[in-house]
C-alpha positions as CSV (number, residue, x, y, z in Angstrom):
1,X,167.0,28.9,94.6
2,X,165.9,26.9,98.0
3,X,167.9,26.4,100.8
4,X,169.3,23.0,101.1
5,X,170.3,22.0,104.4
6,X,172.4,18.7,102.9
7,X,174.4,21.2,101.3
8,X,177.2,21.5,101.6
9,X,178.1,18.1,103.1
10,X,180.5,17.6,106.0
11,X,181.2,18.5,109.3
12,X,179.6,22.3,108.9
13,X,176.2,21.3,108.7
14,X,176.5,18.6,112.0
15,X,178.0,22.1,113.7
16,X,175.1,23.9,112.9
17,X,172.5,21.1,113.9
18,X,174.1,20.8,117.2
19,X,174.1,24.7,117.6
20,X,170.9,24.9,117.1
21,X,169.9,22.0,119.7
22,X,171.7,24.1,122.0
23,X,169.7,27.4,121.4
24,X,166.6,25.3,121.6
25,X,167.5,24.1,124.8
26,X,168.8,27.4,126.5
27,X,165.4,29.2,125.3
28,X,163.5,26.4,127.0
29,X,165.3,26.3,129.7
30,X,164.7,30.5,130.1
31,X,160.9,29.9,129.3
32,X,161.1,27.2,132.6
33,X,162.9,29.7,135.1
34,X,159.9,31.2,137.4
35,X,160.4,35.0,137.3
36,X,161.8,36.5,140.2
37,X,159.8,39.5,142.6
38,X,159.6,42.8,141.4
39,X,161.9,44.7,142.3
40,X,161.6,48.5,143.6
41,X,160.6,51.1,141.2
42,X,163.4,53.5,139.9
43,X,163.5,57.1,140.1
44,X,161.0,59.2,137.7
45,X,163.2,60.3,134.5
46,X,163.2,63.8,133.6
47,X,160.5,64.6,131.0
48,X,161.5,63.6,127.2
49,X,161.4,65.9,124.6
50,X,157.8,65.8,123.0
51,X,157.3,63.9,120.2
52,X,156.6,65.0,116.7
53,X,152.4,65.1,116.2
54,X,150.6,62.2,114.9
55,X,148.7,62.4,111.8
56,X,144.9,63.6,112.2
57,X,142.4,60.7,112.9
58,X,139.4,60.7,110.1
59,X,136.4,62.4,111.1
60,X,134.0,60.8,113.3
61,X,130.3,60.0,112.2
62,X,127.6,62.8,112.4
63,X,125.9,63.2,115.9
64,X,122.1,62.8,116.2
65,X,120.5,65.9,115.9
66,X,119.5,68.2,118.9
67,X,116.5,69.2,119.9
68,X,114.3,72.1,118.2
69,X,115.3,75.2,120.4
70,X,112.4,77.4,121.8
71,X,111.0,79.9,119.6
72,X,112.3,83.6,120.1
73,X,110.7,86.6,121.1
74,X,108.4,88.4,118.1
75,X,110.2,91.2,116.6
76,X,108.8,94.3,116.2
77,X,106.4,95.1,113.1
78,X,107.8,96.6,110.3
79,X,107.0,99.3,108.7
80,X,104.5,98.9,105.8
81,X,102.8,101.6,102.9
82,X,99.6,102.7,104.0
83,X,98.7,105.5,101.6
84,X,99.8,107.1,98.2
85,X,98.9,110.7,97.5
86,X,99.3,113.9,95.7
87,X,101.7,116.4,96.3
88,X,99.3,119.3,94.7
89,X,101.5,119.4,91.9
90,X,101.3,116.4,89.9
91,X,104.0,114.3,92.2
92,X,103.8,111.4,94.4
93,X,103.7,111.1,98.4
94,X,104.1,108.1,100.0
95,X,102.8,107.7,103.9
96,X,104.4,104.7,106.2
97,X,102.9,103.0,109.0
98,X,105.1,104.5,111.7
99,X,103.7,108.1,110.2
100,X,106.7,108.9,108.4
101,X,106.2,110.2,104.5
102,X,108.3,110.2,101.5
103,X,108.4,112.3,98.7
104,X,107.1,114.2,96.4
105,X,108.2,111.6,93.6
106,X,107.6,112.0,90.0
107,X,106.0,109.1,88.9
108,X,107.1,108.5,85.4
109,X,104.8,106.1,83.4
110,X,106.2,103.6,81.7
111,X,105.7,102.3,78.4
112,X,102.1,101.4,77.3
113,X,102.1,97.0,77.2
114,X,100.5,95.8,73.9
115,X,97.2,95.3,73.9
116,X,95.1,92.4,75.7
117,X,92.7,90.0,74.1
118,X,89.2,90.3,74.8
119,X,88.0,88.0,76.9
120,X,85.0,85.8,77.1
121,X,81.4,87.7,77.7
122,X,81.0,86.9,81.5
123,X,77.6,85.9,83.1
124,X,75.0,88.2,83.5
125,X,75.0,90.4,86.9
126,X,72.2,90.4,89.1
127,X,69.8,93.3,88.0
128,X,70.2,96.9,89.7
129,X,68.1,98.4,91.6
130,X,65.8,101.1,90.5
131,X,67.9,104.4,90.6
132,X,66.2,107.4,91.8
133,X,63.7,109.5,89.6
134,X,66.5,112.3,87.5
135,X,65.3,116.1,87.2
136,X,63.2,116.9,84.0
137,X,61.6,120.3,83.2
138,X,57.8,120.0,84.8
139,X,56.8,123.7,83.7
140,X,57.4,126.9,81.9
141,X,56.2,130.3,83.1
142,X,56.2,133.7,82.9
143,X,58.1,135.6,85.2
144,X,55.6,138.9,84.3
145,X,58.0,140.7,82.3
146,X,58.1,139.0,79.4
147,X,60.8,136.2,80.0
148,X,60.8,132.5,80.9
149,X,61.4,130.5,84.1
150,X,61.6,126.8,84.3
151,X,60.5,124.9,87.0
152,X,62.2,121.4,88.0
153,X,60.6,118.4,89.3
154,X,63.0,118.7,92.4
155,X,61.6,122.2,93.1
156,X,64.2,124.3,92.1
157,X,64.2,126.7,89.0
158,X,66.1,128.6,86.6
159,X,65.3,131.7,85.1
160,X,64.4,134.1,83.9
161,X,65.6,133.7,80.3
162,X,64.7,136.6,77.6
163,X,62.9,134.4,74.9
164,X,63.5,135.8,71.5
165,X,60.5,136.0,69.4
166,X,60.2,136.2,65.5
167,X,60.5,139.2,63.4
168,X,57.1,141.6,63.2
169,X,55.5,141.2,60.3
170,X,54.5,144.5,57.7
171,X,51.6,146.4,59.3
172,X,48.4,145.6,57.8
173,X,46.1,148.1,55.8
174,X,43.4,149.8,58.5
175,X,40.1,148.5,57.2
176,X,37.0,150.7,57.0
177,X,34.8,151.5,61.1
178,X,31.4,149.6,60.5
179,X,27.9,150.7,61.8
180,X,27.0,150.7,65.5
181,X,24.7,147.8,66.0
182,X,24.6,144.3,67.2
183,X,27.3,141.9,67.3
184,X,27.6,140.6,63.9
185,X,29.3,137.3,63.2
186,X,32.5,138.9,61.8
187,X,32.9,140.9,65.4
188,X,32.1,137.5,67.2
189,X,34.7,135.7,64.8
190,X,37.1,138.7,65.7
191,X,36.6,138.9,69.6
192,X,37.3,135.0,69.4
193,X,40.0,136.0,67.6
194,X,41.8,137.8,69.6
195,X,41.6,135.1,72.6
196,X,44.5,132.4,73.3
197,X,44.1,129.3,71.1
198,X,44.2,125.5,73.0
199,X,47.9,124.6,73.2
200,X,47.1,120.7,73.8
201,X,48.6,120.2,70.6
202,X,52.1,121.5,71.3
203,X,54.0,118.1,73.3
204,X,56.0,118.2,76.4
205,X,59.7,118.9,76.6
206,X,60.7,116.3,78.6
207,X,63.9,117.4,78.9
208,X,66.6,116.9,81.9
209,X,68.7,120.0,82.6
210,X,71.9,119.6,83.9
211,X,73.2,121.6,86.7
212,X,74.4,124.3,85.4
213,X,72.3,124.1,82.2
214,X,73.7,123.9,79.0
215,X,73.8,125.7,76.0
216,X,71.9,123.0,74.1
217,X,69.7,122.6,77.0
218,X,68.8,126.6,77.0
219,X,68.2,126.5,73.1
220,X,65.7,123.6,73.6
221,X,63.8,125.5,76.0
222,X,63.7,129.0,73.9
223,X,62.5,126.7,70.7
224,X,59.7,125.4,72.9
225,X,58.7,129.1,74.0
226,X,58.6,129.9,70.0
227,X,56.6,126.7,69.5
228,X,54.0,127.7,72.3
229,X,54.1,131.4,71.4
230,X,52.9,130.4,68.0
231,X,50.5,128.3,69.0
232,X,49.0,130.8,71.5
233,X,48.5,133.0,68.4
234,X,44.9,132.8,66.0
């Protein structure tokens, strides 16, 4: 519903018109009048109560960032494992840096991972140089009473060792003291006979003794003193 300023008719709305003429006139008149000089200023007030806080502003934008600082001094070193060792008895001992050491642990071992795929054959290595010369048995004496010594090719040698030989064999029948005389061919057969045979058929050992020499290594050696006995005899 607008406002109608016809309405109502009569002498009310000519009041109103004029009233409002008169307002108009009074304000323009107040608008003309030149203001006045200041006049002096009152006595300060005593301080108000303060007033109740005013909601907080919204944060600002970020700042551009500062400068990188200067780097600080280098701390000390820390302490690092340098060795890992056994106690004597089967444990662990661990040795720091600062010489400090921890322990004995016992290391327990954990459980055995399952087993790897074999990998590619790799390229072959450069060759090896030629290692030096090992120790092989160069000779086999007599030490005069009846055992053996062994020389080495590095000088030393072991010995003596009793050589067991073969059982005797049953005692022949004596045979029957021939004529003085010359040498017959039977007593030249016989002087030969009682001589050392060649031996350049019985091979070389070639055999490297360890250090101490073995049991396999000493049985080898007393089968080659059987062998050369045997072939000494005619």
């Amino acid at each position: 519903m607008t406002y109608d300023p016809t309405w109502p008719p009569g002498p009310v709305v000519v009041a109103a018109t004029k009233m409002r003429e008169q307002f108009t006139g009074l304000k323009a008149l107040i608008d003309a009048t030149p203001a006045g000089p200041q006049g002096p200023a009152g006595e300060k007030g005593d301080k108000g109560d303060p007033g109740d806080a005013g909601p907080a502003g919204n944060n600002g934008a970020d700042g551009q960032p500062g400068p990188v600082g200067e780097g600080g001094p280098e701390g000390p070193a820390g302490r690092a494992i340098v060795g890992i060792r056994d106690n004597g008895d089967g444990r662990a001992l661990i040795d720091m840096s600062d010489g400090t050491t921890y322990g004995p642990y016992i290391i327990a071992s954990g459980p055995a991972g399952p087993p790897g795929q074999n990998g590619g054959e790799g390229p072959a290595g450069p060759s090896g140089g030629i290692g030096p010369e090992g120790r092989h048995v160069v000779n086999v004496r007599d030490s005069g009473d009846g055992r053996a010594i062994v020389d080495m090719s590095d000088g030393t040698s072991y010995g003596p060792f009793s050589v067991a030989g073969g059982p005797a064999g049953p005692e022949g029948a004596q045979g029957l003291q021939g004529l003085p005389g010359e040498v017959t061919s039977q007593q030249l057969n016989d002087a030969i006979a009682g001589t050392s045979a060649n031996t350049n058929t019985i091979q070389l050992l070639g055999l490297t003794v360890s250090d101490p020499p073995t049991q396999s290594e000493l049985q080898a050696i007393a089968n080659k003193m059987d062998e050369l006995i045997a072939a000494l005899r005619r």
